[in-house]
C-alpha positions as CSV (number, residue, x, y, z in Angstrom):
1,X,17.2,8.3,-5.0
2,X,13.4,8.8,-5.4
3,X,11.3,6.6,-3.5
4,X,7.6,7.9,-4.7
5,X,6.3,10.6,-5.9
6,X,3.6,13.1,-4.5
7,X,1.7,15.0,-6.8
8,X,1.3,15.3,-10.7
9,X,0.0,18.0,-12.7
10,X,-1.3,17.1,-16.3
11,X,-3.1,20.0,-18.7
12,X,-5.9,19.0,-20.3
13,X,-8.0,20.1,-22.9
14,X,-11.1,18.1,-22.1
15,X,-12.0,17.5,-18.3
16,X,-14.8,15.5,-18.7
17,X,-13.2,13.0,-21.1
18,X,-10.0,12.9,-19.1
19,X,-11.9,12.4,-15.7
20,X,-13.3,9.0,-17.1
21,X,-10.2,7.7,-18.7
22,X,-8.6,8.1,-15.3
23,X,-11.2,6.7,-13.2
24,X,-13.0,4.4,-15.6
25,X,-9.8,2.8,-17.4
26,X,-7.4,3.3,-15.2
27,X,-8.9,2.8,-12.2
28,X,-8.4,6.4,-10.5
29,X,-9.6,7.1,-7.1
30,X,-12.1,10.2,-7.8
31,X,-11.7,12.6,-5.0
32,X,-12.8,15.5,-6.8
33,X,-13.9,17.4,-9.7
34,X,-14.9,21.1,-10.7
35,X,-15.4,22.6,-14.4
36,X,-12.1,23.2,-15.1
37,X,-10.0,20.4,-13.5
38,X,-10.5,17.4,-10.8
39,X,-8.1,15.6,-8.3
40,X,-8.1,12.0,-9.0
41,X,-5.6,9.5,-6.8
42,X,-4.1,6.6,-8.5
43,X,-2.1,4.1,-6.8
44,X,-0.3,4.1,-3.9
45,X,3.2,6.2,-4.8
C-alpha cells in the first residue's frame, strides 16, 4: 500500500518555462533553481 510519495523526477526541455508552470499555475513551492533544472515542492505527499 503506498501512503505518499517522496520525490519525482520529470525531463524537461525547457527549464524556464517549466519552472513557471509549476510555480505560477500550479502553485509549486520554489526551493530552487539552476540552468539546467530546479527543485520545486508541491503539496504535501
Amino acid at each position: 500500500m503506498i501512503t505518499g510519495i517522496k520525490y519525482v523526477t520529470l525531463s524537461i526541455k525547457n527549464v524556464r518555462d517549466s519552472f513557471d508552470f509549476y510555480t505560477r499555475v500550479l502553485g509549486a513551492q520554489p526551493i530552487a533553481k539552476w540552468h539546467n533544472g530546479a527543485y520545486v515542492l508541491l503539496g504535501d505527499l
